[in-house]
DRENLUMMI-868851 format. One record per residue: residue number from 1; z negated, x negated, y of N, C-alpha, C in turn. Coordinates in steps of 0.2 Angstrom, whole numbers, plus 5000, padded with zeros to 4 digits. Atoms other than C-alpha are relative to their C-alpha. Layout:
N
<atom num="NUM" n_w="Z" n_u="X" n_v="Y" ca_w="Z" ca_u="X" ca_v="Y" c_w="Z" c_u="X" c_v="Y"/>
...
//
This chain:
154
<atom num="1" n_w="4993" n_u="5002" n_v="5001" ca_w="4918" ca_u="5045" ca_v="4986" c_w="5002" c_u="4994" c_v="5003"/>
<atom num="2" n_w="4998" n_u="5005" n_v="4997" ca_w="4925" ca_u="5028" ca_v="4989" c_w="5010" c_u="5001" c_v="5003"/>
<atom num="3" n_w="4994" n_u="4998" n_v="4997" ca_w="4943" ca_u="5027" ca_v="4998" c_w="5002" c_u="4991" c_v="5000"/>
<atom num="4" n_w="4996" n_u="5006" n_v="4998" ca_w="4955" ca_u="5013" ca_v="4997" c_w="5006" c_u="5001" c_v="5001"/>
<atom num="5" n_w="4995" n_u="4999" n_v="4992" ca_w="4970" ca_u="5012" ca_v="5011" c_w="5005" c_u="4999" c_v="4996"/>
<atom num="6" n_w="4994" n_u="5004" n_v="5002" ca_w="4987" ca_u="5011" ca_v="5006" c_w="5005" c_u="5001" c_v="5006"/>
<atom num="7" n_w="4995" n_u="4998" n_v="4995" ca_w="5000" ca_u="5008" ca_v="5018" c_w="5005" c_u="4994" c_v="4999"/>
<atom num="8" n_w="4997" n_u="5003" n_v="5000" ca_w="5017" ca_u="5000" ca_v="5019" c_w="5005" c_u="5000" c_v="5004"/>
<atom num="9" n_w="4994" n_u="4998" n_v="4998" ca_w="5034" ca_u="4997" ca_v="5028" c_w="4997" c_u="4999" c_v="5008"/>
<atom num="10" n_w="5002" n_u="5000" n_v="4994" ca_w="5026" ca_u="4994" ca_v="5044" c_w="5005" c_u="4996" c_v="5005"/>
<atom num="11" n_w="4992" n_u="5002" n_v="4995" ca_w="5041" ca_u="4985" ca_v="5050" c_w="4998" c_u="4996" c_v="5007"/>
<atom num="12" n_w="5003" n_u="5006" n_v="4993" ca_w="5029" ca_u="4973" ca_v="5064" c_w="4997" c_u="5006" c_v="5005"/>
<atom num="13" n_w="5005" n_u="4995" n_v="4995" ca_w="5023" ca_u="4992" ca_v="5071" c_w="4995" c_u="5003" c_v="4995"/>
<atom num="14" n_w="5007" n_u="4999" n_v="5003" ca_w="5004" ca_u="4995" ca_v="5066" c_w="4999" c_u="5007" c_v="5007"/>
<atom num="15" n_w="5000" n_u="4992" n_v="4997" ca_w="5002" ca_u="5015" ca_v="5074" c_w="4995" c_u="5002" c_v="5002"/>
<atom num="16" n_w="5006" n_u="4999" n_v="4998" ca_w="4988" ca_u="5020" ca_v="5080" c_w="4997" c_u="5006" c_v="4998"/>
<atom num="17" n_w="5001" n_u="4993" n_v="5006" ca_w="4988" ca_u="5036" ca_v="5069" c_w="4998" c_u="4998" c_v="4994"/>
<atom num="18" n_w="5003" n_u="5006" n_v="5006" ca_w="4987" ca_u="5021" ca_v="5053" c_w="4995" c_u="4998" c_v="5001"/>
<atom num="19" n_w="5006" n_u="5003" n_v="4997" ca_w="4973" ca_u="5013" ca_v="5061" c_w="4994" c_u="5008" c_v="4999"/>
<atom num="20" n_w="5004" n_u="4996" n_v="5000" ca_w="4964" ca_u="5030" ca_v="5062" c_w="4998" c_u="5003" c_v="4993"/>
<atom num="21" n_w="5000" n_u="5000" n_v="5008" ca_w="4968" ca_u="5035" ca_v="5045" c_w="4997" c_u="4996" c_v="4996"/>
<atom num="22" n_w="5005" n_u="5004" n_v="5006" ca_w="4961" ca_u="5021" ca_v="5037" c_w="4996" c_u="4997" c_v="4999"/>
<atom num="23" n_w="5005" n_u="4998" n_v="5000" ca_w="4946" ca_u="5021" ca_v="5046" c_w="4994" c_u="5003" c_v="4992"/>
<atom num="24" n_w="5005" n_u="4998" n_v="5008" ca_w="4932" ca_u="5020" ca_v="5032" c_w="5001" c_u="5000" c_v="4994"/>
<atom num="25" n_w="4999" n_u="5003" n_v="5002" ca_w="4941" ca_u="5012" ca_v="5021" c_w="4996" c_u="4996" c_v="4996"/>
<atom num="26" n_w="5003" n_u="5006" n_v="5001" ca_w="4932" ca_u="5001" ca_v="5009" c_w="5007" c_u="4994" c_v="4998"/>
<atom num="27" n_w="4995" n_u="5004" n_v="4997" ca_w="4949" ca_u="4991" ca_v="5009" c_w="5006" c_u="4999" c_v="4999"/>
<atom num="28" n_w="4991" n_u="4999" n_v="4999" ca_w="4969" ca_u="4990" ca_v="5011" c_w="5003" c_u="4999" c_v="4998"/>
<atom num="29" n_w="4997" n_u="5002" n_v="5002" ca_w="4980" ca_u="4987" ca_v="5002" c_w="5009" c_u="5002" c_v="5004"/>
<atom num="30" n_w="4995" n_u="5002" n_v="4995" ca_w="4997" ca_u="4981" ca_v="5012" c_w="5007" c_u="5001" c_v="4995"/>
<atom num="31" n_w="4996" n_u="5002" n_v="5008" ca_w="5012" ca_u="4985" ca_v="4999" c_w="5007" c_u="4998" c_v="5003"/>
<atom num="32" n_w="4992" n_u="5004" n_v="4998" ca_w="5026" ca_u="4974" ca_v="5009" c_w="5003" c_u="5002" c_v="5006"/>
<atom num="33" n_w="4996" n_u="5001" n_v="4993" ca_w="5038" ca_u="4972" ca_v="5026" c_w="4995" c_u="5001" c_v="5005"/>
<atom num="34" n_w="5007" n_u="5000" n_v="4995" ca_w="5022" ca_u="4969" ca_v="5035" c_w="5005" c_u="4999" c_v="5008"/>
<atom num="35" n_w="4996" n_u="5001" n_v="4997" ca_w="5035" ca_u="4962" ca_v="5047" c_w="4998" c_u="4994" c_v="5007"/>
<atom num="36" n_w="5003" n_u="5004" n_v="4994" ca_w="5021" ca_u="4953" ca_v="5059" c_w="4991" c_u="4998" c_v="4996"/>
<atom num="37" n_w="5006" n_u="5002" n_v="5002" ca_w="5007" ca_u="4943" ca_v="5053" c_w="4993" c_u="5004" c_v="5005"/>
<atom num="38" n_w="5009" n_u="4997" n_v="4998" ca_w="4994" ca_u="4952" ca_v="5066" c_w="5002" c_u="5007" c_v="4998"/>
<atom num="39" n_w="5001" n_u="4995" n_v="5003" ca_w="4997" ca_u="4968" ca_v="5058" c_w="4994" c_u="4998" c_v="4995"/>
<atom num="40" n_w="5003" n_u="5002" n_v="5008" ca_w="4988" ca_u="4960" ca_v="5042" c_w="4992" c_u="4998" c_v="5007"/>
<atom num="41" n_w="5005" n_u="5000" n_v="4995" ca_w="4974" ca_u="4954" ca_v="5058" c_w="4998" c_u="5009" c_v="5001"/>
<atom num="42" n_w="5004" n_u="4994" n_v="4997" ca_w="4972" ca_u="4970" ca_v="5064" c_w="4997" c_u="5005" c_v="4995"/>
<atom num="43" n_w="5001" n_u="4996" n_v="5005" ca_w="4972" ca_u="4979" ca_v="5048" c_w="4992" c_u="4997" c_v="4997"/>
<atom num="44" n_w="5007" n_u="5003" n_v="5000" ca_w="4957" ca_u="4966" ca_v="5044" c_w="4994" c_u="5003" c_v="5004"/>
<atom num="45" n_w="5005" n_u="4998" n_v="4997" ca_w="4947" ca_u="4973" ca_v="5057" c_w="4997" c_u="5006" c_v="4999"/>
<atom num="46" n_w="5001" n_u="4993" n_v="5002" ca_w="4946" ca_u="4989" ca_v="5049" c_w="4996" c_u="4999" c_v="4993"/>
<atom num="47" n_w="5004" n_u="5001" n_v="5007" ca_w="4942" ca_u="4984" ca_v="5030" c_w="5004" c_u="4993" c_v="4999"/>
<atom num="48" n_w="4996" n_u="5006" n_v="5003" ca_w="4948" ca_u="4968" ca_v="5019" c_w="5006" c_u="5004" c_v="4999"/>
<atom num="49" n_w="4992" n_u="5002" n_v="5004" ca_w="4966" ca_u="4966" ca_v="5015" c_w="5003" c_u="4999" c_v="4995"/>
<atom num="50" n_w="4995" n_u="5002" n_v="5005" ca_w="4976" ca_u="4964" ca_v="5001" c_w="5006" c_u="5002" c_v="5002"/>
<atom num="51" n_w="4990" n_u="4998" n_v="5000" ca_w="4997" ca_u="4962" ca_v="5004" c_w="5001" c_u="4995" c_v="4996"/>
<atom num="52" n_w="4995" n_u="5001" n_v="5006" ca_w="5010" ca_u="4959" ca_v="4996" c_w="5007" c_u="4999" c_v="5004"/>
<atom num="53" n_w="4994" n_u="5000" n_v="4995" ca_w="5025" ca_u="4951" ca_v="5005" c_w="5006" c_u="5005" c_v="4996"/>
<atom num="54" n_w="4992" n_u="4996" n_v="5001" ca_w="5043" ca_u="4964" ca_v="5007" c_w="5005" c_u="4995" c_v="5001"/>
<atom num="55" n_w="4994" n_u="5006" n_v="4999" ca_w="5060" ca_u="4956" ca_v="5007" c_w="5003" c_u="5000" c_v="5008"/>
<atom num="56" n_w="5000" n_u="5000" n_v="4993" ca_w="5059" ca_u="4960" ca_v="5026" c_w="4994" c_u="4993" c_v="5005"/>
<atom num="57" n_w="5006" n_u="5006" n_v="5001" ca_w="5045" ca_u="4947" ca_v="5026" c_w="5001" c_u="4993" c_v="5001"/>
<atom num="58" n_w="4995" n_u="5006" n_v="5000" ca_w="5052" ca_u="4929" ca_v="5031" c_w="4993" c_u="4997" c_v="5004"/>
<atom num="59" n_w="5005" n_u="5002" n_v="4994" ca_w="5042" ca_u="4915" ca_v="5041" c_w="4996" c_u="4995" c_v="4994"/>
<atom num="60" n_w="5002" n_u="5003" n_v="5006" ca_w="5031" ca_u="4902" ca_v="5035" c_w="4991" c_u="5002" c_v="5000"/>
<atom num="61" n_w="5007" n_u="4996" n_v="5000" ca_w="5016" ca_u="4916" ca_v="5039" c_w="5001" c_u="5002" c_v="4994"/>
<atom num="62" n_w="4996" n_u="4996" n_v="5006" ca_w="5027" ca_u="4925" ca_v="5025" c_w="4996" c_u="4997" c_v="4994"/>
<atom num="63" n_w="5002" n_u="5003" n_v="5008" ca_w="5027" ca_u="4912" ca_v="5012" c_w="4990" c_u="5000" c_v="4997"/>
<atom num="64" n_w="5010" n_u="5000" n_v="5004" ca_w="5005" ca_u="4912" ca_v="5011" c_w="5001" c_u="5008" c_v="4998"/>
<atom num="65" n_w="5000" n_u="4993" n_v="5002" ca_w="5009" ca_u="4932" ca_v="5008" c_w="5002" c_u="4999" c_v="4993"/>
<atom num="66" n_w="4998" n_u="5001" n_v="5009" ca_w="5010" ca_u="4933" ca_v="4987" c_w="5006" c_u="5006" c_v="5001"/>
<atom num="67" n_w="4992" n_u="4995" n_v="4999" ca_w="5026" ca_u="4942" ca_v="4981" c_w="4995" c_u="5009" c_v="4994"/>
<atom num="68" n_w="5004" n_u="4995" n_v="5002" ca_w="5013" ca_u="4953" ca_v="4970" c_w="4993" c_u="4999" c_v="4998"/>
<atom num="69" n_w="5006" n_u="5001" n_v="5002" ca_w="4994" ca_u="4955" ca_v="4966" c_w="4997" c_u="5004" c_v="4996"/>
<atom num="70" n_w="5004" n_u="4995" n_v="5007" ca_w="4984" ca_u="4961" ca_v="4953" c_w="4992" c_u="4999" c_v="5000"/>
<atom num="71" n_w="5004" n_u="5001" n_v="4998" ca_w="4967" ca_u="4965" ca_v="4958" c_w="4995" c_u="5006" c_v="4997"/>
<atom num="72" n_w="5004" n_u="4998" n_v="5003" ca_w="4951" ca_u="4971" ca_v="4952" c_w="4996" c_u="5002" c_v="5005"/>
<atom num="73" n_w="5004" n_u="4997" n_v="4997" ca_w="4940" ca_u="4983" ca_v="4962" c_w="4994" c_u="5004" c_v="4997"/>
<atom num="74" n_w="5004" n_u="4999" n_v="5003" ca_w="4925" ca_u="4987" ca_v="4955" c_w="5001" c_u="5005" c_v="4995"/>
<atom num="75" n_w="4998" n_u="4996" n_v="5006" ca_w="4932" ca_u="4996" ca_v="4939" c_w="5005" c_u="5002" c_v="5002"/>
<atom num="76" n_w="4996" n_u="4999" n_v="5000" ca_w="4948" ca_u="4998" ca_v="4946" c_w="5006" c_u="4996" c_v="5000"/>
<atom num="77" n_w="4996" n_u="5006" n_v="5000" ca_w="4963" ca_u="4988" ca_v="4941" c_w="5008" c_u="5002" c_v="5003"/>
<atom num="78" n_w="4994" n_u="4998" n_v="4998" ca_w="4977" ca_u="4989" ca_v="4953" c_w="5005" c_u="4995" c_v="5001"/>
<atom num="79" n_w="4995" n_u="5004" n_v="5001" ca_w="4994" ca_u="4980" ca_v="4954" c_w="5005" c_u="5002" c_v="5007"/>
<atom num="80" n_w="4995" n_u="4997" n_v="4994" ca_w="5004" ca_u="4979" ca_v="4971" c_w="5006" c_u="4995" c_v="5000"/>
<atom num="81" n_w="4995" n_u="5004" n_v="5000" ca_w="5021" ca_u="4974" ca_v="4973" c_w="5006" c_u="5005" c_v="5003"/>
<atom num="82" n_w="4995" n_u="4996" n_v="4995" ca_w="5035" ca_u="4980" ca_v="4987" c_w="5003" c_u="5004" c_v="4998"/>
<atom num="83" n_w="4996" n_u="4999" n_v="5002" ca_w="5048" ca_u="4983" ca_v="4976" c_w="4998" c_u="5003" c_v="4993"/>
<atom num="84" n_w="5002" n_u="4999" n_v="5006" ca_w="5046" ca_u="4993" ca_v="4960" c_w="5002" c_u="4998" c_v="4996"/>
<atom num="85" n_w="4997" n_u="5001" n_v="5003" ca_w="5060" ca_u="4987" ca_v="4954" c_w="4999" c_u="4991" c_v="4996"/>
<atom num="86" n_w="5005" n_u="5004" n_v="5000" ca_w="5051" ca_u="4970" ca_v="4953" c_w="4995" c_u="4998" c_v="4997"/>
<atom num="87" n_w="5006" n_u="4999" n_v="5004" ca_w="5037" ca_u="4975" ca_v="4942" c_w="5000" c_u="4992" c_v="4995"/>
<atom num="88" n_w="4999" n_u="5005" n_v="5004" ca_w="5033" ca_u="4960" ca_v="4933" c_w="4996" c_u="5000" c_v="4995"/>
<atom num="89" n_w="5005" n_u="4997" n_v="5007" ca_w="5020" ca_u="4968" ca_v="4920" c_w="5002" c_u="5005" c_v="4998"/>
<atom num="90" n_w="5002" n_u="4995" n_v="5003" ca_w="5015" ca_u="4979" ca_v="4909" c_w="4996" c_u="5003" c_v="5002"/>
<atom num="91" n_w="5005" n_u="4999" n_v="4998" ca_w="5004" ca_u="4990" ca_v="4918" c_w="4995" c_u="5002" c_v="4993"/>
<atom num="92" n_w="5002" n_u="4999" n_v="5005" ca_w="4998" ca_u="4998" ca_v="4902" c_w="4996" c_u="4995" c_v="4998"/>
<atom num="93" n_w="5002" n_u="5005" n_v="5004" ca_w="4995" ca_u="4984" ca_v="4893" c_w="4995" c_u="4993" c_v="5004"/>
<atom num="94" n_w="5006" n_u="5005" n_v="4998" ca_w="4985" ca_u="4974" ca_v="4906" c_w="4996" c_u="5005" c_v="5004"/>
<atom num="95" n_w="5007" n_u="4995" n_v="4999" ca_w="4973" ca_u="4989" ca_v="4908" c_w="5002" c_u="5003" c_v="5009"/>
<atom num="96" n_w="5000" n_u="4999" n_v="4994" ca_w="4981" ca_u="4994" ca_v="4926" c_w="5001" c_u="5007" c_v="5001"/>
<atom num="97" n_w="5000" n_u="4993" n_v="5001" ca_w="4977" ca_u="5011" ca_v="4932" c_w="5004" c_u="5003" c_v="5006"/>
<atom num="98" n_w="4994" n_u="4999" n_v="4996" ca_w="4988" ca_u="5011" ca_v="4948" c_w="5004" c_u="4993" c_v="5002"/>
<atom num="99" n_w="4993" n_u="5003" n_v="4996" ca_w="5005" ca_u="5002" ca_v="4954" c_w="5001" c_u="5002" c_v="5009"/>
<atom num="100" n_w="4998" n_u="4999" n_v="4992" ca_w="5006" ca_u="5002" ca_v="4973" c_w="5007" c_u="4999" c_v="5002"/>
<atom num="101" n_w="4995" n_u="5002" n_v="4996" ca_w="5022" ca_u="4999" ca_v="4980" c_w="5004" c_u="5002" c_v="5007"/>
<atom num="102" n_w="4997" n_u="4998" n_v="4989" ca_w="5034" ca_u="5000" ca_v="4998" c_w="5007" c_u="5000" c_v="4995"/>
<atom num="103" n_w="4994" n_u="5002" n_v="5000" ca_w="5052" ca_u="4997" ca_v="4999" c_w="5006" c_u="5006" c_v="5001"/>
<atom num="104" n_w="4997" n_u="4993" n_v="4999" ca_w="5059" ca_u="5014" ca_v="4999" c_w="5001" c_u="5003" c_v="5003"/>
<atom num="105" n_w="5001" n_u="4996" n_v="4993" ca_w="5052" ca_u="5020" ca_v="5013" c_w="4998" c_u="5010" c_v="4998"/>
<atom num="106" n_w="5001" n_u="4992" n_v="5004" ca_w="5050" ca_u="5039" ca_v="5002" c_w="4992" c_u="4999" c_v="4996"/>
<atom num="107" n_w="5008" n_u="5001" n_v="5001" ca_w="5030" ca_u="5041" ca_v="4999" c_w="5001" c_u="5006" c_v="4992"/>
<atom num="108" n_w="5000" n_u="4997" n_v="5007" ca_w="5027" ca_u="5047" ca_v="4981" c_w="4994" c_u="5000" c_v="4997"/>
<atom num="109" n_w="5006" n_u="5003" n_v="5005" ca_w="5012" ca_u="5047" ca_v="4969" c_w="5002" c_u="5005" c_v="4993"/>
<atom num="110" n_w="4997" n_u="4995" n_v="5006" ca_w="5016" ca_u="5052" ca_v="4951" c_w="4996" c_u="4995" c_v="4994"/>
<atom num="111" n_w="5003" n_u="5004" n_v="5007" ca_w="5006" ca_u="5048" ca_v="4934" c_w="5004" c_u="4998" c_v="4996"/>
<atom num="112" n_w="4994" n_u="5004" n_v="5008" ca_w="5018" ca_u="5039" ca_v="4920" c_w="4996" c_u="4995" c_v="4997"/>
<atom num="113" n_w="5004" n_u="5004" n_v="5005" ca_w="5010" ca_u="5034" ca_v="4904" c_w="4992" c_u="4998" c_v="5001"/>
<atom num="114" n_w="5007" n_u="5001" n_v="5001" ca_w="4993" ca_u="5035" ca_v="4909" c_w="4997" c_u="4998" c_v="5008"/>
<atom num="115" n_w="5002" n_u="5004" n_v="4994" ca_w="4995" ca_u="5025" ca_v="4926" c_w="5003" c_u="5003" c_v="5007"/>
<atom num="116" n_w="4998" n_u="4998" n_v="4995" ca_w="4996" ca_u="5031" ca_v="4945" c_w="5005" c_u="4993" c_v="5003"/>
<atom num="117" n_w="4994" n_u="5006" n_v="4996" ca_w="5013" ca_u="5024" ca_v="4953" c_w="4999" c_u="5003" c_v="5006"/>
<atom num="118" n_w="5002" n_u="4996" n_v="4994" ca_w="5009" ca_u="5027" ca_v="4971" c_w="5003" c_u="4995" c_v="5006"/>
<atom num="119" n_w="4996" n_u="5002" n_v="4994" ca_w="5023" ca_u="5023" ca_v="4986" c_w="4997" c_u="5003" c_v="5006"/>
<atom num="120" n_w="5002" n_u="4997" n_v="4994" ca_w="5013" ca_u="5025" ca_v="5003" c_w="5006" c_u="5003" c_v="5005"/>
<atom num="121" n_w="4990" n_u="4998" n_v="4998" ca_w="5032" ca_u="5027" ca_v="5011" c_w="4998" c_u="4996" c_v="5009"/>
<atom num="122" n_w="5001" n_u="5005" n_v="4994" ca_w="5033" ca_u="5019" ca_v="5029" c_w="4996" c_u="5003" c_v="5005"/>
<atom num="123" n_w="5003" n_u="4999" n_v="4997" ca_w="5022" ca_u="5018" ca_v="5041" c_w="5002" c_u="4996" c_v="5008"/>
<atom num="124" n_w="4997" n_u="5003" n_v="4995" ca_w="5032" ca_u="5010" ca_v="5053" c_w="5006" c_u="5002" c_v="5004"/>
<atom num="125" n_w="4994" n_u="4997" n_v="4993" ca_w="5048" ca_u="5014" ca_v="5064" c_w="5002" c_u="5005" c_v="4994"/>
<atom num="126" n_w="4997" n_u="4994" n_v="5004" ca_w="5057" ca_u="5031" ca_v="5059" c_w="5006" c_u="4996" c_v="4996"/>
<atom num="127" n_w="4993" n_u="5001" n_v="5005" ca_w="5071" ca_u="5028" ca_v="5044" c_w="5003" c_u="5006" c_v="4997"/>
<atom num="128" n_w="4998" n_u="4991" n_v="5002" ca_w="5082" ca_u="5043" ca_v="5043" c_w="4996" c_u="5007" c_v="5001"/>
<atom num="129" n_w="5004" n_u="4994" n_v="4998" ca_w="5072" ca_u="5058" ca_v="5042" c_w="4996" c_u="5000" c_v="4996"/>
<atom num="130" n_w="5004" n_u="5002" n_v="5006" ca_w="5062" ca_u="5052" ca_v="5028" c_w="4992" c_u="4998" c_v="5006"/>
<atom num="131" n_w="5005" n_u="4998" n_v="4992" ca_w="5042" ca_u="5055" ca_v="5036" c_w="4997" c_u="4993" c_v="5000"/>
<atom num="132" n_w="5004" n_u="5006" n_v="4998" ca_w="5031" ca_u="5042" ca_v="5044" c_w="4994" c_u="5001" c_v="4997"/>
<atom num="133" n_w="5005" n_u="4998" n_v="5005" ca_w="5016" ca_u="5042" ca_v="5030" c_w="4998" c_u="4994" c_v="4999"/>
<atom num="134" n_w="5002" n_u="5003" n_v="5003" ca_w="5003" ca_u="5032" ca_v="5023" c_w="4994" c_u="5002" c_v="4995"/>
<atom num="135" n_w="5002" n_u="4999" n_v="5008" ca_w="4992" ca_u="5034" ca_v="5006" c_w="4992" c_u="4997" c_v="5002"/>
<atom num="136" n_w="5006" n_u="5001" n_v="5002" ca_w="4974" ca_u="5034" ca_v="5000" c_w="4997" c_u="4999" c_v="4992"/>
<atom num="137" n_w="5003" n_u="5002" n_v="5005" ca_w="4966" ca_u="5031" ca_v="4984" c_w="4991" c_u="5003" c_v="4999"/>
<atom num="138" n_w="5004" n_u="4997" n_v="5001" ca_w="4952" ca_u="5043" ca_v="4981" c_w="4995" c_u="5001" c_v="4994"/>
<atom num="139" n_w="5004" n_u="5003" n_v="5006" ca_w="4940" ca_u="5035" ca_v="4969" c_w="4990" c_u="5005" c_v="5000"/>
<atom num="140" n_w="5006" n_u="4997" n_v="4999" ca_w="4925" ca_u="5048" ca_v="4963" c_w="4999" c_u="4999" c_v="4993"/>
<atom num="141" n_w="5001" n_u="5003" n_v="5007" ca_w="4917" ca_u="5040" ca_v="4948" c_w="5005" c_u="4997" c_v="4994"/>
<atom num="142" n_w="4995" n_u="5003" n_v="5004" ca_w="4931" ca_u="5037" ca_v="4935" c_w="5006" c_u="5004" c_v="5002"/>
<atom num="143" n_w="4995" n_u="4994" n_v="4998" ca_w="4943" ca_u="5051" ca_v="4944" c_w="5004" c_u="4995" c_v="5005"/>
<atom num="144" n_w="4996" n_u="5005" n_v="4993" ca_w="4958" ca_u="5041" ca_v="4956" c_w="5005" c_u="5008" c_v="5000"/>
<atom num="145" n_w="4993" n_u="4995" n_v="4999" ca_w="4966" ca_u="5054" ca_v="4965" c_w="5004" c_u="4998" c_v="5005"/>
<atom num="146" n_w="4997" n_u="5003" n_v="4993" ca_w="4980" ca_u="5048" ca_v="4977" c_w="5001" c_u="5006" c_v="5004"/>
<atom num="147" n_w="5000" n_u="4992" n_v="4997" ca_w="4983" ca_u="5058" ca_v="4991" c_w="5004" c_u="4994" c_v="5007"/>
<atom num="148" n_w="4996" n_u="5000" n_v="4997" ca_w="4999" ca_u="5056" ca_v="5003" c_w="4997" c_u="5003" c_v="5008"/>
<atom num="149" n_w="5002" n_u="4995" n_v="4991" ca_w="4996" ca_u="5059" ca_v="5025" c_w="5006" c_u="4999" c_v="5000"/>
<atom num="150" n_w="4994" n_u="4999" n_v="4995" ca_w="5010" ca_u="5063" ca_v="5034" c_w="4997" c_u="4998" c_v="5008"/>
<atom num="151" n_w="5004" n_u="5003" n_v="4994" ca_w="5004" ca_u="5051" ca_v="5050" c_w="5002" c_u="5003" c_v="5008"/>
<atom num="152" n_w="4998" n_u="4999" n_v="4994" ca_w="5017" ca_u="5057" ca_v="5064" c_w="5003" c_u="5007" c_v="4996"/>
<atom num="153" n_w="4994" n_u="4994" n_v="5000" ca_w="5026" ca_u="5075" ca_v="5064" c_w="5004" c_u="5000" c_v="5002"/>
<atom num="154" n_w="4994" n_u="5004" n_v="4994" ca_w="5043" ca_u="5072" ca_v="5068" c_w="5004" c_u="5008" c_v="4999"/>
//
């Protein structure tokens, strides 16, 4: 089974419970309000990176951050973008089999039309009562199953 990382909302705080989670990784996808360009370093030392700048996201570390990516992993075509609201495709129609994204801060995973929509939820400072979580991608031959962690108990 391969495993790709999702995590979002980080807000310039990289956790020490995220870092441990995403341990063995084959690689990360970042889905917006990174907040501190060495989150995206330190996440690097764990696996590659793919982000995706949030509209918390300013600076001119920022602007090298794309606003979305559409990325091919060895038979899996995934599409990251902070905001869902955002979407600037058709996932269907350019063969994509998951949509990443942040912004909500509310961690979800839900199949529609074929494709996994998968919001990691934040992993960065508490917002409300809504939890500190981040996401996985559980790739076992042509099977993707996401799978939500709840990182902190609050």
């Amino acid at each position: 089974m391969r495993r790709i990382g999702l995590i979002s909302d980080t807000h310039g705080l990289l956790r020490p419970e995220a870092l441990a989670f995403l341990q063995g990784c084959e690689r990360i996808v970042h889905a917006g309000d990174i907040g501190d360009p060495q989150i995206l370093a330190r996440l690097d030392a764990v696996a590659p990176v793919s982000a995706v700048r949030g509209n918390n996201d300013h600076g001119d570390w920022a602007e090298a951050v794309p606003a979305n990516t559409l990325m091919a992993l060895e038979g899996l075509r995934l599409y990251a973008v902070h905001d869902l609201a955002d979407l600037a495709i058709d996932p269907v129609a350019e063969g994509v089999q998951v949509v990443v994204t942040g912004h909500s801060h509310r961690p979800k995973a839900e199949m529609r039309g074929g494709v996994w929509y998968v919001n990691p939820g934040s992993a960065g400072p508490p917002r409300f009562r809504l939890p500190i979580s981040a996401a996985e991608l559980q790739l076992d031959g042509g099977t993707i199953t996401p799978r939500i962690v709840e990182l902190v108990k609050r």
